[in-house]
C-alpha positions as CSV (number, residue, x, y, z in Angstrom):
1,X,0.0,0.0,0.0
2,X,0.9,3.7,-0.8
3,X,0.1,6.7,-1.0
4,X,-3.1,7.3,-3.2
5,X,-2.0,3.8,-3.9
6,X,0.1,4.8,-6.7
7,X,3.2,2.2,-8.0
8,X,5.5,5.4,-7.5
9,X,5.4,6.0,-4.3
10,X,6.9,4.2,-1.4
11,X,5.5,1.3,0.2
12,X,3.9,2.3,3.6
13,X,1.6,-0.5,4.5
14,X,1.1,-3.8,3.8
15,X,-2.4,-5.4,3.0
16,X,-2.6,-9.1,4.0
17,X,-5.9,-11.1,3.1
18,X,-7.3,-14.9,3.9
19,X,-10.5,-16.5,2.8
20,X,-12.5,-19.0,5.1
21,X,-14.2,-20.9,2.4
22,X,-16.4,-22.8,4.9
23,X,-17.7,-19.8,5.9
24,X,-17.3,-17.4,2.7
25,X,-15.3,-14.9,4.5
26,X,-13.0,-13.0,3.5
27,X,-10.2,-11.5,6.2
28,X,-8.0,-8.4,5.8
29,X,-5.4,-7.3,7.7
30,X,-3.5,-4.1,7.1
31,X,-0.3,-2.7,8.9
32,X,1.3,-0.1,8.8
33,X,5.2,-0.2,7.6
34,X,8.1,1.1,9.7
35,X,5.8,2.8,12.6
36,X,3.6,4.6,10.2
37,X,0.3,4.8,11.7
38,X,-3.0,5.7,11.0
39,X,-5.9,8.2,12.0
40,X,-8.6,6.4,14.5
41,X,-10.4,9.5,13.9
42,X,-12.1,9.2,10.7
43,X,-13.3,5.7,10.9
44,X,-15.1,6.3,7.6
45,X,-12.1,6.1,6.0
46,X,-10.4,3.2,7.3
47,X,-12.5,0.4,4.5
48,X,-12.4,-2.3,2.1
49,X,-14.1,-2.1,-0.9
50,X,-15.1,-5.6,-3.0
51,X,-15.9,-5.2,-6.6
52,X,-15.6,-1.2,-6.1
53,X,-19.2,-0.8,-4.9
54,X,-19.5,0.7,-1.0
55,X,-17.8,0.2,1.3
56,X,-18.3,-3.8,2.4
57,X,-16.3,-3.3,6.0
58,X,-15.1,0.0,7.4
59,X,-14.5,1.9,10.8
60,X,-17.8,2.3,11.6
61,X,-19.1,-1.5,10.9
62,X,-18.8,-2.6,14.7
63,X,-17.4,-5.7,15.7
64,X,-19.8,-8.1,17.1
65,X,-18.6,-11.4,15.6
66,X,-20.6,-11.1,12.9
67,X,-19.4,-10.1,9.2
68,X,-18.5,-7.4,8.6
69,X,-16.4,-6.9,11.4
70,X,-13.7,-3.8,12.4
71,X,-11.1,-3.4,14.7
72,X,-8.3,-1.3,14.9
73,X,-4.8,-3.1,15.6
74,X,-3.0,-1.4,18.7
75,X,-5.0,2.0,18.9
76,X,-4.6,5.1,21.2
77,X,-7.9,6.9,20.6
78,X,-6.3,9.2,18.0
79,X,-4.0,6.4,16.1
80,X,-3.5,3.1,15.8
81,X,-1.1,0.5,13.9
82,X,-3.6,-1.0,11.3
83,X,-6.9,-2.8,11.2
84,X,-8.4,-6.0,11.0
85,X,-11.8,-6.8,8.7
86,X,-13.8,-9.4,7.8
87,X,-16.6,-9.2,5.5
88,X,-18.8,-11.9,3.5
89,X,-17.2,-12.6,0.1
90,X,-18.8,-15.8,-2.2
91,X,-15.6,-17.6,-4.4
92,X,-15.1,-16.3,-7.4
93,X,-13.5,-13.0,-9.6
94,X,-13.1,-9.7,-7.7
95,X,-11.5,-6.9,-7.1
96,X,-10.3,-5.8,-3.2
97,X,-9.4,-2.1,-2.4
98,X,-7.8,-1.3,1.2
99,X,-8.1,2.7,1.7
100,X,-6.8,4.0,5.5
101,X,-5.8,7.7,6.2
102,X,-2.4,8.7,7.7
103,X,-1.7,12.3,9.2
104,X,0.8,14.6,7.7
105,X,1.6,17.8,7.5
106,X,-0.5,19.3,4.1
107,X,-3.5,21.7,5.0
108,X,-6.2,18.9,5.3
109,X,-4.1,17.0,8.1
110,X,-4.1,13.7,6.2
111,X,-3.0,11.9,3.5
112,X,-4.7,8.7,1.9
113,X,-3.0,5.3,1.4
114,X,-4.4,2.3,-0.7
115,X,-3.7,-0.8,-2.4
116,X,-1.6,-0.4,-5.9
117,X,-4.5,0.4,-8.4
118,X,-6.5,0.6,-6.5
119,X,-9.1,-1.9,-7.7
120,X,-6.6,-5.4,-7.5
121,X,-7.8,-8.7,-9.3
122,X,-8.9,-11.0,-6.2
123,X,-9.5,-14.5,-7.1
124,X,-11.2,-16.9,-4.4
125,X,-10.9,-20.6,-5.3
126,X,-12.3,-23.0,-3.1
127,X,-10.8,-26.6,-3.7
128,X,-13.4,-29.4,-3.8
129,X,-12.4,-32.3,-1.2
130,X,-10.9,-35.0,-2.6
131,X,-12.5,-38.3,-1.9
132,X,-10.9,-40.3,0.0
133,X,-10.2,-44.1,-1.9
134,X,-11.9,-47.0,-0.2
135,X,-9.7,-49.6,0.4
136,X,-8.8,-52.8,-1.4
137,X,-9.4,-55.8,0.8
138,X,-6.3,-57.8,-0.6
139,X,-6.0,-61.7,0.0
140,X,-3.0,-63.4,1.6
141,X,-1.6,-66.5,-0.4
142,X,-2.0,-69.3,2.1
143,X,1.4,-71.6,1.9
C-alpha cells in the first residue's frame, strides 16, 4: 500500500488477506510499515471495498462477531497500527481495495493510502475435497 496507492510511491503499509471458504469470508489485515500509523479518527475512511461498490467493512461496521467486522490493531484513541476486517465474500472473480488515512503535514491534516490500483484482481478458489479411496481388501496367499 501507498500513498493514493500509486506504484510510484513508497510502500507504507502492507495489505494481508485470507478466505475461510467454509464460511465465505473474507479476512484483511493491514499494517502499517516502519511505525507509520493511521488516523482512528475518521473511521469512515479506514475500509475495504469488493468489486468497487460501497464500502463492504469499514471503521464504523462494529465488531460483534458477525461479518463485517472492524477493529483497529494497537489504537490510542487518536492512532492506531492497522486494522483487521472481515466481511462476506462468495468464491469467485473480484476486485479488493484497502483505503486507510495517515496524518501529515498538508492543509487537510491527512493523506490517503491504498492498495496499488487501487481496484486489484482477487480471485477466491475454493478446492473441492478429494474423496478419499476406499480400500482394497487384498487376500494373503495361504502356503
Amino acid at each position: 500500500m501507498a500513498d493514493a496507492g500509486k506504484p510510484t510511491k513508497p510502500v507504507i503499509a502492507h495489505l494481508y488477506l485470507r478466505y475461510d471458504c467454509d464460511t465465505g469470508t473474507l479476512f484483511a489485515l493491514v499494517l502499517g510499515k516502519d511505525g507509520t500509523q493511521f488516523m482512528q479518527t475518521r473511521p469512515e475512511n479506514a475500509y475495504i471495498r469488493i468489486d468497487g461498490v460501497g464500502k463492504a467493512v469499514s471503521g464504523l461496521s462494529g465488531n460483534d462477531g458477525t461479518p463485517p467486522d472492524f477493529s483497529w490493531v494497537n489504537p490510542d484513541g487518536k492512532l492506531a497500527d492497522g486494522f483487521e476486517a472481515s466481511v462476506p465474500v462468495a468464491p469467485g472473480d473480484h476486485t479488493v481495495r484497502a483505503h486507510v488515512l495517515r496524518p501529515d503535514t498538508s492543509s487537510d491534516g491527512y493523506q490517503s493510502v491504498d492498495n496499488i490500483d487501487q481496484g486489484a484482481p482477487l480471485t477466491l478458489e475454493c478446492a473441492k475435497p478429494t474423496p478419499t479411496p476406499t480400500p482394497t481388501p487384498t487376500s494373503t496367499p495361504s502356503g
